[in-house]
PDB file with one MODEL, atoms N, CA, C and O in Angstrom:
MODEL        1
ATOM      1  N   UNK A   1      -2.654 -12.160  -6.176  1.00  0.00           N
ATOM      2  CA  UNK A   1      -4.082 -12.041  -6.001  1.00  0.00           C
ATOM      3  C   UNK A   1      -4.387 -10.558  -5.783  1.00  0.00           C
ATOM      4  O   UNK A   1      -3.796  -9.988  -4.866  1.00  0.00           O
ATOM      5  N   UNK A   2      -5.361  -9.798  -6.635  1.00  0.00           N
ATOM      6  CA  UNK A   2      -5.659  -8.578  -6.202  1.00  0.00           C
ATOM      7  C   UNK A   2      -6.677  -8.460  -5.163  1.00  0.00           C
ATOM      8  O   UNK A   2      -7.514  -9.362  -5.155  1.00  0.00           O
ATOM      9  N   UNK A   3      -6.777  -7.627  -4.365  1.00  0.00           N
ATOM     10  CA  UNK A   3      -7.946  -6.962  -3.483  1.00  0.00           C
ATOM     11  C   UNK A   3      -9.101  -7.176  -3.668  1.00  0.00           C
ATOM     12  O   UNK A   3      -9.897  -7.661  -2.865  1.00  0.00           O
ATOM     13  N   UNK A   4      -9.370  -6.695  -5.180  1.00  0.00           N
ATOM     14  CA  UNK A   4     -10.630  -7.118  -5.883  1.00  0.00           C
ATOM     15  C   UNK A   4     -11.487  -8.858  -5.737  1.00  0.00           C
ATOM     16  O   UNK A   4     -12.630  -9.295  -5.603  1.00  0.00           O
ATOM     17  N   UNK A   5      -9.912  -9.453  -5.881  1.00  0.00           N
ATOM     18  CA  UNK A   5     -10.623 -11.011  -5.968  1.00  0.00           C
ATOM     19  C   UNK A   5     -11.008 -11.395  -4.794  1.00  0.00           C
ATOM     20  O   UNK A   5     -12.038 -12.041  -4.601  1.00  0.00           O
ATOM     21  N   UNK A   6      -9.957 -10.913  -3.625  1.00  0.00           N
ATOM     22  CA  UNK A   6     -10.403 -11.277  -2.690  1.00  0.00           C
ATOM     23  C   UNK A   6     -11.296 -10.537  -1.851  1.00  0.00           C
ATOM     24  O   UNK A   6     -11.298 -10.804  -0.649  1.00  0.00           O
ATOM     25  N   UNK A   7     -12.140  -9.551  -2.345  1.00  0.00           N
ATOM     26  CA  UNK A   7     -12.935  -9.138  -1.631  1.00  0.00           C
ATOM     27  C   UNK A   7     -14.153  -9.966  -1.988  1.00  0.00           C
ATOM     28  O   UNK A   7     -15.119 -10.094  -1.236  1.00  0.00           O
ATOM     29  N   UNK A   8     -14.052 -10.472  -3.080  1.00  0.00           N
ATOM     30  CA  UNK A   8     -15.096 -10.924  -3.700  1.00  0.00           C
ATOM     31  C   UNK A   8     -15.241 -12.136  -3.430  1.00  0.00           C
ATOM     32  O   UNK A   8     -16.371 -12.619  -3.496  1.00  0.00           O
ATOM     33  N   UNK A   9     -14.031 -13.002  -3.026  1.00  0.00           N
ATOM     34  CA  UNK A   9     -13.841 -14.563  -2.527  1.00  0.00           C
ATOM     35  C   UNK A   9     -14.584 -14.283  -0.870  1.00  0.00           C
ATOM     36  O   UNK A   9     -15.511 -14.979  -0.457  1.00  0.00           O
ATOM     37  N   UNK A  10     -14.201 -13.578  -0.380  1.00  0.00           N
ATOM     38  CA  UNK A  10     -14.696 -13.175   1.284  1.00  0.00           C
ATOM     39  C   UNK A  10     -15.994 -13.075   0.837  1.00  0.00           C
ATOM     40  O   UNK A  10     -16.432 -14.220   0.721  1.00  0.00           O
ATOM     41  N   UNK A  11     -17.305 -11.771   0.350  1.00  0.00           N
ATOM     42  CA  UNK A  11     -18.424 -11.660  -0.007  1.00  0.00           C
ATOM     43  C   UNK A  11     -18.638 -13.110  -0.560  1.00  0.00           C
ATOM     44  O   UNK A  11     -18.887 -13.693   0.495  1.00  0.00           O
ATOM     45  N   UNK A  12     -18.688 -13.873  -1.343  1.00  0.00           N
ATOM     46  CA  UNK A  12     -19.423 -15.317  -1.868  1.00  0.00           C
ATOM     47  C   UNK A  12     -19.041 -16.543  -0.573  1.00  0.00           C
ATOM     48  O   UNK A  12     -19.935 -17.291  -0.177  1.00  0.00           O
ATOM     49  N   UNK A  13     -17.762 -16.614  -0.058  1.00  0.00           N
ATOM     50  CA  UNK A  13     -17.934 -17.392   1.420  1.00  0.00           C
ATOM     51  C   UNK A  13     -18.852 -17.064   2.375  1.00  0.00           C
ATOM     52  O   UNK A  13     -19.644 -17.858   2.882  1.00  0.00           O
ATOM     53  N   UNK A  14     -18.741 -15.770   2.655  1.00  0.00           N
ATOM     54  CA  UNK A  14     -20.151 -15.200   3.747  1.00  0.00           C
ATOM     55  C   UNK A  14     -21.462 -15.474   3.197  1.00  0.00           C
ATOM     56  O   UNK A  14     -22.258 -16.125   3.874  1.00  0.00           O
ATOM     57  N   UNK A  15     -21.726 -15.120   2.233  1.00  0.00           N
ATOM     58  CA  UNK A  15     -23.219 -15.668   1.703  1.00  0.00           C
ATOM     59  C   UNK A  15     -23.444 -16.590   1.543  1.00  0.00           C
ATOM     60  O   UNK A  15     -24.659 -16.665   1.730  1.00  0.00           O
ATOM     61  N   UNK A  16     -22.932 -17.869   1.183  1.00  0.00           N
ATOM     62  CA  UNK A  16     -22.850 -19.156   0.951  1.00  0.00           C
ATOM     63  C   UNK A  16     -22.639 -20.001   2.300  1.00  0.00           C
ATOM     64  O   UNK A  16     -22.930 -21.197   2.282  1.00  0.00           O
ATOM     65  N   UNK A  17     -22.038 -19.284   3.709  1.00  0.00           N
ATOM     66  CA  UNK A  17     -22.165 -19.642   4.657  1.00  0.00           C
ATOM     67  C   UNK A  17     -23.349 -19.612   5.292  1.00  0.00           C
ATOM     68  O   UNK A  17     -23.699 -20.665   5.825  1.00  0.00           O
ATOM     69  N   UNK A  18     -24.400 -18.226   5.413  1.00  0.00           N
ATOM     70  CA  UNK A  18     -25.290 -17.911   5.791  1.00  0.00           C
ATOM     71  C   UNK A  18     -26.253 -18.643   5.495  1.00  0.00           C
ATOM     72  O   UNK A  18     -27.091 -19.025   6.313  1.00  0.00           O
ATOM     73  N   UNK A  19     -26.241 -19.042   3.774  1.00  0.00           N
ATOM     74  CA  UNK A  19     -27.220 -19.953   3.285  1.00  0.00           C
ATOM     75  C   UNK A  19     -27.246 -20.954   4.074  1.00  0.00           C
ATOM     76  O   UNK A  19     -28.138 -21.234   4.875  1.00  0.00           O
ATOM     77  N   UNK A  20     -26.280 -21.510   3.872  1.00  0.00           N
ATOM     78  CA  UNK A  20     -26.229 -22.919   4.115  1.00  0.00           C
ATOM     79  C   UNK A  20     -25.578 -23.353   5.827  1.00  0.00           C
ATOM     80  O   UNK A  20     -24.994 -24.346   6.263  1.00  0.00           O
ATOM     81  N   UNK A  21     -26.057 -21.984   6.478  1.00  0.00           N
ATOM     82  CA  UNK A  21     -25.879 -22.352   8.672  1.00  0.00           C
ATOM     83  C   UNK A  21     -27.382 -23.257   8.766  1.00  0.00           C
ATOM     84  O   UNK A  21     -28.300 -23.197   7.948  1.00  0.00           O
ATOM     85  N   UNK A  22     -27.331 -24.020   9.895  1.00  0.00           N
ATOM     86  CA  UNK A  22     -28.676 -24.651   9.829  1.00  0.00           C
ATOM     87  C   UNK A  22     -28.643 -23.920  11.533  1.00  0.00           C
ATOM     88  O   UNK A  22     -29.145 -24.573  12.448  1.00  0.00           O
ATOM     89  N   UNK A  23     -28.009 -22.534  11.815  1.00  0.00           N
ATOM     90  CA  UNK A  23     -28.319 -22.166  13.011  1.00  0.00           C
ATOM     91  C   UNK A  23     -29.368 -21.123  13.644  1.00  0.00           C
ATOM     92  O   UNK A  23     -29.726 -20.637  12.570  1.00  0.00           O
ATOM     93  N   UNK A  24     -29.961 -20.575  14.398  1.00  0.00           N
ATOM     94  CA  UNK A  24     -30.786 -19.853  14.527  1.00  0.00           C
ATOM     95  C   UNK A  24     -30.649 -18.310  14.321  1.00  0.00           C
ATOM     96  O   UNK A  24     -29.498 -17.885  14.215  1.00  0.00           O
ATOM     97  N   UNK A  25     -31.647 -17.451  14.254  1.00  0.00           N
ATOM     98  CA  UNK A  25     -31.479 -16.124  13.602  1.00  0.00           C
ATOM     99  C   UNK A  25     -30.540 -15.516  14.137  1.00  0.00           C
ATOM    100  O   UNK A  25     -29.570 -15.176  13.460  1.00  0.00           O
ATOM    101  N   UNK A  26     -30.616 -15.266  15.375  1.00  0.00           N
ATOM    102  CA  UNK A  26     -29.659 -14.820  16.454  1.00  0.00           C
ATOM    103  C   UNK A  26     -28.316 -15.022  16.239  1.00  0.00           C
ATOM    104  O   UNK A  26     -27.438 -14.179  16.053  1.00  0.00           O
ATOM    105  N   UNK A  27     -28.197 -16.904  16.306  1.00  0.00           N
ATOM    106  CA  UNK A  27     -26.738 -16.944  16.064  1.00  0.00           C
ATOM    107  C   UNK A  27     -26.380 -16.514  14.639  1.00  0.00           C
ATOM    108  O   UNK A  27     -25.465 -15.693  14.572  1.00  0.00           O
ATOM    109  N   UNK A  28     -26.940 -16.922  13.466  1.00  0.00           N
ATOM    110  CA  UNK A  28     -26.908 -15.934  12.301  1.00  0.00           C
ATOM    111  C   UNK A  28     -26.127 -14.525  12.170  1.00  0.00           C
ATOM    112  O   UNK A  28     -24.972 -14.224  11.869  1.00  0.00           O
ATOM    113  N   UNK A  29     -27.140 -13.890  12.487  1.00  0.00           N
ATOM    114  CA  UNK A  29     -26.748 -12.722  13.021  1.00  0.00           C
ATOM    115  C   UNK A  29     -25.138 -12.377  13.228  1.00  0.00           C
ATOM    116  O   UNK A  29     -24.309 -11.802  12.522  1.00  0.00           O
ATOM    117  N   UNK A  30     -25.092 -13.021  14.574  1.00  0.00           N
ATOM    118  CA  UNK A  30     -24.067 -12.958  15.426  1.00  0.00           C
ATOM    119  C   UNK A  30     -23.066 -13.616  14.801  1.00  0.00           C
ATOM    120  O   UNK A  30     -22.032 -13.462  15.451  1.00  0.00           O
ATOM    121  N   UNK A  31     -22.854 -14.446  13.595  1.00  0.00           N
ATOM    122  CA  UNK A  31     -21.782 -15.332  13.333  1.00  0.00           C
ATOM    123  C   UNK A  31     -21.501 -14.188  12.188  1.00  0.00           C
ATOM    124  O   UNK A  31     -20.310 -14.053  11.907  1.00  0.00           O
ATOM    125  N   UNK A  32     -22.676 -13.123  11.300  1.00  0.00           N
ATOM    126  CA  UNK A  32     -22.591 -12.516  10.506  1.00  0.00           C
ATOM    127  C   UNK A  32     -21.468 -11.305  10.671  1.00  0.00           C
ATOM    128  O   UNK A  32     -20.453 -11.093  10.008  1.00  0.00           O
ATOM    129  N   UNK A  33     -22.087 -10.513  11.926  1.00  0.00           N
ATOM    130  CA  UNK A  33     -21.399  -9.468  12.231  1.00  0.00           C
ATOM    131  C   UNK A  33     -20.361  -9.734  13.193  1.00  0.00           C
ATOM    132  O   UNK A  33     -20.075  -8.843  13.993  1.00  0.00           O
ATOM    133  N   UNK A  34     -19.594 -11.140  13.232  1.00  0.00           N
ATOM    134  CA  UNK A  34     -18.457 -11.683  13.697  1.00  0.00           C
ATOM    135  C   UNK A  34     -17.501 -11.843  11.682  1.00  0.00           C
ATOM    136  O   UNK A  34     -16.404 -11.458  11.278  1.00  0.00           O
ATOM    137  N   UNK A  35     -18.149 -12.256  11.297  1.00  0.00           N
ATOM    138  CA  UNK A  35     -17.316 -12.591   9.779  1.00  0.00           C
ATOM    139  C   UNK A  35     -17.282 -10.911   8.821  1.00  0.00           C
ATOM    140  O   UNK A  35     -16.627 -10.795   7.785  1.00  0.00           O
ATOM    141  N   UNK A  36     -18.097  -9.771   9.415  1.00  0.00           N
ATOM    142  CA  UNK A  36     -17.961  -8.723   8.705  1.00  0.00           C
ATOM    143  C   UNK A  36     -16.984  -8.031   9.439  1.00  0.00           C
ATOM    144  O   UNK A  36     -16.238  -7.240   8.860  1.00  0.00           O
ATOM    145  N   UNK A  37     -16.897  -8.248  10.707  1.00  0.00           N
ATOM    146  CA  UNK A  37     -15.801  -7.442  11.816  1.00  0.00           C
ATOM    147  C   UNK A  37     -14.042  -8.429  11.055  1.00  0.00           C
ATOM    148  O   UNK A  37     -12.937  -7.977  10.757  1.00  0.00           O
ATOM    149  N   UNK A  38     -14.468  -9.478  11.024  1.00  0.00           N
ATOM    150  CA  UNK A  38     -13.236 -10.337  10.665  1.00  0.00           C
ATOM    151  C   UNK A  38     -12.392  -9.515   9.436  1.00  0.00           C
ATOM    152  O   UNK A  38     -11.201  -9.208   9.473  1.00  0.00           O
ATOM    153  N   UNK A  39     -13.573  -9.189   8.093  1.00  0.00           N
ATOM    154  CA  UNK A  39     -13.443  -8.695   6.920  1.00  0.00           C
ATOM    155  C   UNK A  39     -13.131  -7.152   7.188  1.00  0.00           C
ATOM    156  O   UNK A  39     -12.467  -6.508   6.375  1.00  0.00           O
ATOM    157  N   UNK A  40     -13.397  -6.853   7.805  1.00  0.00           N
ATOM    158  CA  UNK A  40     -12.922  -5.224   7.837  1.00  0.00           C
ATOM    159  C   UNK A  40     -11.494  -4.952   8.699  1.00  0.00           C
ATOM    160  O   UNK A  40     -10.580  -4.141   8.552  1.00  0.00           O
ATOM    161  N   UNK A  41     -11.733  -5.941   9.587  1.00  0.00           N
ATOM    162  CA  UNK A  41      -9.823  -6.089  10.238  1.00  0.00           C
ATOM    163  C   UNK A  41      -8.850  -6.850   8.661  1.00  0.00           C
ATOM    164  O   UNK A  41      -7.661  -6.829   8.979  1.00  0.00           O
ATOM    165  N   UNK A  42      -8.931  -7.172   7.885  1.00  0.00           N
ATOM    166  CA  UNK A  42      -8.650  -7.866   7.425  1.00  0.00           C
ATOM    167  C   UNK A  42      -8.134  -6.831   5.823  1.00  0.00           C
ATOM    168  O   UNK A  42      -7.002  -6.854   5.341  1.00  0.00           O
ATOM    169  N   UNK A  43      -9.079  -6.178   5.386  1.00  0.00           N
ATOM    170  CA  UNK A  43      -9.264  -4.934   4.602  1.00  0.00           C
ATOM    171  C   UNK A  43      -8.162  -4.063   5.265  1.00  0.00           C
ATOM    172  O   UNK A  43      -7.045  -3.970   4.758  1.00  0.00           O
ATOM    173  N   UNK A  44      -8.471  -3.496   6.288  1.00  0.00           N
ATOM    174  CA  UNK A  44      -7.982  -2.484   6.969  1.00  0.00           C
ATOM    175  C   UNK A  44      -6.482  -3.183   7.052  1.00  0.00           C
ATOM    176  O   UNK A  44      -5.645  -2.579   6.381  1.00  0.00           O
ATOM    177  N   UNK A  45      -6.134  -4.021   7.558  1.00  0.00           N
ATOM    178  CA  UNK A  45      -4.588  -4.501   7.787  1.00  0.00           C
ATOM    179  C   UNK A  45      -3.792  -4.607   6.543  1.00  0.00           C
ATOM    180  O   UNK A  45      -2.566  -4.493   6.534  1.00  0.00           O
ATOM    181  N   UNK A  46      -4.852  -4.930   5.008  1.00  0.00           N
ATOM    182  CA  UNK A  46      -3.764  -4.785   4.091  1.00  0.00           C
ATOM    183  C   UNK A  46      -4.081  -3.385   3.286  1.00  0.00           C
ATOM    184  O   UNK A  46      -3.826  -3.262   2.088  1.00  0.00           O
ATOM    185  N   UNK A  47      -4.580  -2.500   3.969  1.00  0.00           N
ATOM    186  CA  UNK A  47      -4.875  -1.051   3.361  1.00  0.00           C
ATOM    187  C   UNK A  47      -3.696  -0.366   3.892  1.00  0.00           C
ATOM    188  O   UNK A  47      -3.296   0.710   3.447  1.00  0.00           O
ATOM    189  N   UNK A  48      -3.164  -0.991   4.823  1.00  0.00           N
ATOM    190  CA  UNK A  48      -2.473  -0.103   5.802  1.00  0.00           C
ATOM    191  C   UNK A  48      -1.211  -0.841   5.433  1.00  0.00           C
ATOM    192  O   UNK A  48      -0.267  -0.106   5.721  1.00  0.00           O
ATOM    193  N   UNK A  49      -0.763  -2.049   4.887  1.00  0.00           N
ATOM    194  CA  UNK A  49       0.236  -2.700   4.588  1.00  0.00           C
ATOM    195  C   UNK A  49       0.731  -1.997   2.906  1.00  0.00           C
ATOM    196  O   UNK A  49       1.842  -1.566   2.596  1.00  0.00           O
ATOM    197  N   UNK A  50      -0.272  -2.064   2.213  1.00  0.00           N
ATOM    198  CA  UNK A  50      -0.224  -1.208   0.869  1.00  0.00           C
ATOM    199  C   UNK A  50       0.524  -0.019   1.331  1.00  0.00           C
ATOM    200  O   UNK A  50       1.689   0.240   1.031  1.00  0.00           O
ATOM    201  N   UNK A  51      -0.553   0.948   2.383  1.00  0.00           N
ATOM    202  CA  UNK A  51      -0.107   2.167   2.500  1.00  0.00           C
ATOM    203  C   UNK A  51       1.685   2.715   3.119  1.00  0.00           C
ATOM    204  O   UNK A  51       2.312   3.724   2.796  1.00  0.00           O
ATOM    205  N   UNK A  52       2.210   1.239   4.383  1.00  0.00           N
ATOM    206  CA  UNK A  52       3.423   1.345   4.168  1.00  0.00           C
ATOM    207  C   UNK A  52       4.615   1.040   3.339  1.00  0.00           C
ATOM    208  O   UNK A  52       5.782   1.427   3.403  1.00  0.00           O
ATOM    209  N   UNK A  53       3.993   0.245   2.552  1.00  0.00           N
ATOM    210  CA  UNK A  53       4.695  -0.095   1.041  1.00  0.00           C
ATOM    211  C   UNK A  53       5.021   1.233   0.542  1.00  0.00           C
ATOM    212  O   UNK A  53       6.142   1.738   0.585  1.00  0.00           O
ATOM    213  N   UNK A  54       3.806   1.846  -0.009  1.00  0.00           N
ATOM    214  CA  UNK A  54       3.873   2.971  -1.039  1.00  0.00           C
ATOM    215  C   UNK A  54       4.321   4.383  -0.421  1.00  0.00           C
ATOM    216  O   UNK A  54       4.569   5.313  -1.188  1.00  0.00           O
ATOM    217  N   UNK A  55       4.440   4.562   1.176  1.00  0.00           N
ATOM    218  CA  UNK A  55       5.445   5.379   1.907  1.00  0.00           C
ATOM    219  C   UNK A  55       6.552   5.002   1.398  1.00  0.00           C
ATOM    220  O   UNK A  55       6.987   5.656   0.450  1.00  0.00           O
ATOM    221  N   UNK A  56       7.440   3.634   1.982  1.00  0.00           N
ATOM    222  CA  UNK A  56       8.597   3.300   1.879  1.00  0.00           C
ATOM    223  C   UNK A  56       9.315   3.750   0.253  1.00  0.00           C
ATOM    224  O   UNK A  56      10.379   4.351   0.110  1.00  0.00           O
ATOM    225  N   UNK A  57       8.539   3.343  -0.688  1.00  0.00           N
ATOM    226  CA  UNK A  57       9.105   3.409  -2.023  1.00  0.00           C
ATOM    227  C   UNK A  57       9.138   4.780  -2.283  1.00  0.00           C
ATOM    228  O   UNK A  57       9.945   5.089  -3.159  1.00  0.00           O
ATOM    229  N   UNK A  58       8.401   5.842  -1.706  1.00  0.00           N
ATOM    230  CA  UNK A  58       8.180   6.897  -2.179  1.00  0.00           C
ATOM    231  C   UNK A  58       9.048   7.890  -1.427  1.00  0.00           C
ATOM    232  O   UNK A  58       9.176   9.031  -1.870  1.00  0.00           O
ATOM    233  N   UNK A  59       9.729   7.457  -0.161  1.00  0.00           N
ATOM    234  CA  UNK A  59      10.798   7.600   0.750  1.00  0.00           C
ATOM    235  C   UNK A  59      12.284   7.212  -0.137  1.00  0.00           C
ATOM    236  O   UNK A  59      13.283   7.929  -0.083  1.00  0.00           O
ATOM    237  N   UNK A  60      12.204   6.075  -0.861  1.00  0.00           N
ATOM    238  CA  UNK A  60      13.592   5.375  -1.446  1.00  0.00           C
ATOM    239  C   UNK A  60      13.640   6.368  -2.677  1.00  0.00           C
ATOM    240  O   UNK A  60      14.749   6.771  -3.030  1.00  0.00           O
ATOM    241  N   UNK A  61      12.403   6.828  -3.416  1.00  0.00           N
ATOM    242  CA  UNK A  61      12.900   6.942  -4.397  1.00  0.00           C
ATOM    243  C   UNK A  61      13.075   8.631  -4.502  1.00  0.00           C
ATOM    244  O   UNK A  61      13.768   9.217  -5.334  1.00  0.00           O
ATOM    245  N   UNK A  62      12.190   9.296  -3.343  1.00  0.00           N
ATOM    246  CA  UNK A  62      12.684  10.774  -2.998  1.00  0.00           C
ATOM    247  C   UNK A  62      14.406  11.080  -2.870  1.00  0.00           C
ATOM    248  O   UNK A  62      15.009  11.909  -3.553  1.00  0.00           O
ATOM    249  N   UNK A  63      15.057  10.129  -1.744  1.00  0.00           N
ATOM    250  CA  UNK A  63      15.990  10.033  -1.741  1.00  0.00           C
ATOM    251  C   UNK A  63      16.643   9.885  -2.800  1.00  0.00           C
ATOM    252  O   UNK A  63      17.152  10.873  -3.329  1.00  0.00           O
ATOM    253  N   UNK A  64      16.797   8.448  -3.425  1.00  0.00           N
ATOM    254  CA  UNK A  64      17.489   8.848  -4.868  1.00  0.00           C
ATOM    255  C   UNK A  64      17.837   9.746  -5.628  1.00  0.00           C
ATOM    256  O   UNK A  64      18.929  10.002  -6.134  1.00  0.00           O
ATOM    257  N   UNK A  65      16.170  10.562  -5.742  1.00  0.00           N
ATOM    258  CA  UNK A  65      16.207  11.715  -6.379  1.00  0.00           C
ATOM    259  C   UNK A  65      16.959  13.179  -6.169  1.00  0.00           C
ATOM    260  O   UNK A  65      17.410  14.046  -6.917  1.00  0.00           O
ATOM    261  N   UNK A  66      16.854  12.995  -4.866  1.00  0.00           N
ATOM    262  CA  UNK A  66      18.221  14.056  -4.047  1.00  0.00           C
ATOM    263  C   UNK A  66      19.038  13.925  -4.113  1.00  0.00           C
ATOM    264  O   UNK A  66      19.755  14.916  -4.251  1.00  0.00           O
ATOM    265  N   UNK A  67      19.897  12.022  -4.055  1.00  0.00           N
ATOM    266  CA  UNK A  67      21.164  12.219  -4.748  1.00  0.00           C
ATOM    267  C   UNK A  67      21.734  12.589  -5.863  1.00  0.00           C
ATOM    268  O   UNK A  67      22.741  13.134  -6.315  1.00  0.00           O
ATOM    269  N   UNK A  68      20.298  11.889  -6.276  1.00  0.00           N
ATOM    270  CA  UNK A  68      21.017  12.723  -8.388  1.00  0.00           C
ATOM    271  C   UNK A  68      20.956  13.824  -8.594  1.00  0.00           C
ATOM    272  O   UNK A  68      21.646  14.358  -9.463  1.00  0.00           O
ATOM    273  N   UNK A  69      20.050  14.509  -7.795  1.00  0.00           N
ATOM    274  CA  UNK A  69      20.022  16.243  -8.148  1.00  0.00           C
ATOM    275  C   UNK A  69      21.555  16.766  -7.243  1.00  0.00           C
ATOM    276  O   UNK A  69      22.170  17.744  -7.669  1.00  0.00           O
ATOM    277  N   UNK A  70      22.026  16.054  -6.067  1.00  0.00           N
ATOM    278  CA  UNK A  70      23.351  16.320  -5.512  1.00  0.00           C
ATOM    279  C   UNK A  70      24.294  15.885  -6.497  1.00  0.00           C
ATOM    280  O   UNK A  70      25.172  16.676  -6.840  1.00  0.00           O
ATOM    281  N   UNK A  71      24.250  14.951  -6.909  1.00  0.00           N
ATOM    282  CA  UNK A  71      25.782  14.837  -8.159  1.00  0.00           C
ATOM    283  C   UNK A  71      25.197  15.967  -9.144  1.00  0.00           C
ATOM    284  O   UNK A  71      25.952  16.932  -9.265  1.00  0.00           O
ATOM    285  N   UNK A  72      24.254  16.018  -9.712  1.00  0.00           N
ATOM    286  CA  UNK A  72      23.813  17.192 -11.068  1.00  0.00           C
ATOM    287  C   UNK A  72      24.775  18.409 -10.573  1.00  0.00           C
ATOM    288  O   UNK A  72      25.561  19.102 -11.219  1.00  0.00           O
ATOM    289  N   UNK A  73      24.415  18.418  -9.139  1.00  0.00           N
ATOM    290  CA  UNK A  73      24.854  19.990  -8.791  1.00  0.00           C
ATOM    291  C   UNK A  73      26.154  20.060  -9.100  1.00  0.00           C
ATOM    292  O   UNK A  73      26.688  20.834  -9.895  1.00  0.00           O
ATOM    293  N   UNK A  74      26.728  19.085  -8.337  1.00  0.00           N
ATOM    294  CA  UNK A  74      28.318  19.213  -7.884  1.00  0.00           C
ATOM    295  C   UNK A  74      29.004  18.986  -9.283  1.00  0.00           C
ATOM    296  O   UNK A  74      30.186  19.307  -9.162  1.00  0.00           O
ATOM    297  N   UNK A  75      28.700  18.508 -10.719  1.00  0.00           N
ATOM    298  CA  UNK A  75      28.882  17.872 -11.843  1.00  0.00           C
ATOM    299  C   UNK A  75      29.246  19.747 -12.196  1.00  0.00           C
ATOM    300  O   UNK A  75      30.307  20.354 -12.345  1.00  0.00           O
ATOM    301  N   UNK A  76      27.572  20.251 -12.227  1.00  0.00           N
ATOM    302  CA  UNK A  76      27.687  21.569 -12.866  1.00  0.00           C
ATOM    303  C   UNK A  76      28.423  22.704 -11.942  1.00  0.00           C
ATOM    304  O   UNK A  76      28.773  23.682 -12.603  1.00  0.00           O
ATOM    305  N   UNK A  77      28.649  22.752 -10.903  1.00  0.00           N
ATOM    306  CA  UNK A  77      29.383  23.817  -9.972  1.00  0.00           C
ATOM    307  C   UNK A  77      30.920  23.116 -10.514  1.00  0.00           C
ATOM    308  O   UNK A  77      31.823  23.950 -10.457  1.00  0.00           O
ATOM    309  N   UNK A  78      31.212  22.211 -10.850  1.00  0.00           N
ATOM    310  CA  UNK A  78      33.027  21.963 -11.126  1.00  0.00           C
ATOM    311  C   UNK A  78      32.897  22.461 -12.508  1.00  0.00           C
ATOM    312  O   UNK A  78      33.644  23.367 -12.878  1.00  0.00           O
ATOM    313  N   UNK A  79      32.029  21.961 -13.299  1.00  0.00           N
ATOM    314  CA  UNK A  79      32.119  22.552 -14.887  1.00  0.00           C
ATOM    315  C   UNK A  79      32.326  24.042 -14.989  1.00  0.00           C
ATOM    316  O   UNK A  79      33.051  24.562 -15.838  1.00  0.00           O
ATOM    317  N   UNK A  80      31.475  24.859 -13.842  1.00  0.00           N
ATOM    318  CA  UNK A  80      31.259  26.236 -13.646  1.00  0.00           C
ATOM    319  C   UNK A  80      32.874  26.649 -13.629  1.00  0.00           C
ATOM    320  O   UNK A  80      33.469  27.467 -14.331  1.00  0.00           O
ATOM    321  N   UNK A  81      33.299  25.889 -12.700  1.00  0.00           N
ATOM    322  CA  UNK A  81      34.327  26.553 -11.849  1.00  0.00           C
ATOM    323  C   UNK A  81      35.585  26.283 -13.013  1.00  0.00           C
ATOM    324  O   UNK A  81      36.069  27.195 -13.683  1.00  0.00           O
ATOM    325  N   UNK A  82      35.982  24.923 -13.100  1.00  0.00           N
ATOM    326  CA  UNK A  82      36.587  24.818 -14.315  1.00  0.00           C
ATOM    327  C   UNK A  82      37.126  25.474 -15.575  1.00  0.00           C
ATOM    328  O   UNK A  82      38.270  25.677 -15.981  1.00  0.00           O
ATOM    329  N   UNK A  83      35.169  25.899 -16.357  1.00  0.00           N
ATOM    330  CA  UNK A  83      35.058  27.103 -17.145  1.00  0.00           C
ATOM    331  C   UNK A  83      35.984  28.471 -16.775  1.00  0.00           C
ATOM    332  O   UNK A  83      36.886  29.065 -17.366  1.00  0.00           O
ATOM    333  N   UNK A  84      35.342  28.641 -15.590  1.00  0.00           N
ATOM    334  CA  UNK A  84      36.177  30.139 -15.062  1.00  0.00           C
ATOM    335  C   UNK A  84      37.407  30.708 -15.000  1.00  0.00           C
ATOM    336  O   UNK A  84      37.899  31.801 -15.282  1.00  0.00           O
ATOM    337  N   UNK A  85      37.933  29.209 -14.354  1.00  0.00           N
ATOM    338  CA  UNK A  85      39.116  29.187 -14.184  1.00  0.00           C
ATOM    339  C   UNK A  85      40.223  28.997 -15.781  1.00  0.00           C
ATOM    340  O   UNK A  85      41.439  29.176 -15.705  1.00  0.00           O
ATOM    341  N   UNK A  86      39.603  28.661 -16.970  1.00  0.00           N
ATOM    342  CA  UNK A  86      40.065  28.719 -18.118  1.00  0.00           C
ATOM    343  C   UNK A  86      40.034  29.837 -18.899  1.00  0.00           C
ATOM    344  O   UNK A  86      40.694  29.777 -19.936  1.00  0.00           O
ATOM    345  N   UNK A  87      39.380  30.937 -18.643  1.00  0.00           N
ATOM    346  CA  UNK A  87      39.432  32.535 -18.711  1.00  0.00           C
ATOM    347  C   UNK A  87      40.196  33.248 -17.952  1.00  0.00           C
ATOM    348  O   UNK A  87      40.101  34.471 -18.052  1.00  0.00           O
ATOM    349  N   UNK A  88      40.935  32.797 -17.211  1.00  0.00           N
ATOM    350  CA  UNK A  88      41.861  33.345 -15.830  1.00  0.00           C
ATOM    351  C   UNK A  88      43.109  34.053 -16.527  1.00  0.00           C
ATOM    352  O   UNK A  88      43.991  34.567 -15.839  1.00  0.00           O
TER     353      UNK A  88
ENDMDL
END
């Protein structure tokens, strides 16, 4: 399910609730900016779940990348040395 759908499944439940409360303005109100506080904890918890996802991977794959640039090195410093040592 993307973000998108479900922002949009949350927005058509809230309106369709509101319609159809047979409660007074007040509680209205109050049940409203109880279901928008709900939706923004709710936003916010998987903004922040995304955001440690896309740390973590970007952590795994930095790393990786340091190892392969560490074998590249050590690959070309023996070839170096190798070379050298065949002119000796």
């Amino acid at each position: 399910m993307s973000i998108k759908t479900f922002i949009n499944g949350v927005v058509v439940g809230l309106i369709l609730g509101v319609l159809f409360a047979p409660d007074s303005g007040d509680e209205t109100r109050r049940k409203i900016a109880k279901k928008a506080s709900d939706v923004k904890d709710t936003v916010t918890d998987t903004y922040n779940n995304i955001a440690d996802t896309v740390a973590d991977k970007y952590q795994d794959i930095k790393s990786k990348a340091n190892e392969f640039i560490g074998r590249g090195e050590s690959a070309f410093n023996a070839a170096k040395e190798e070379n050298a040592n065949m002119f000796e």
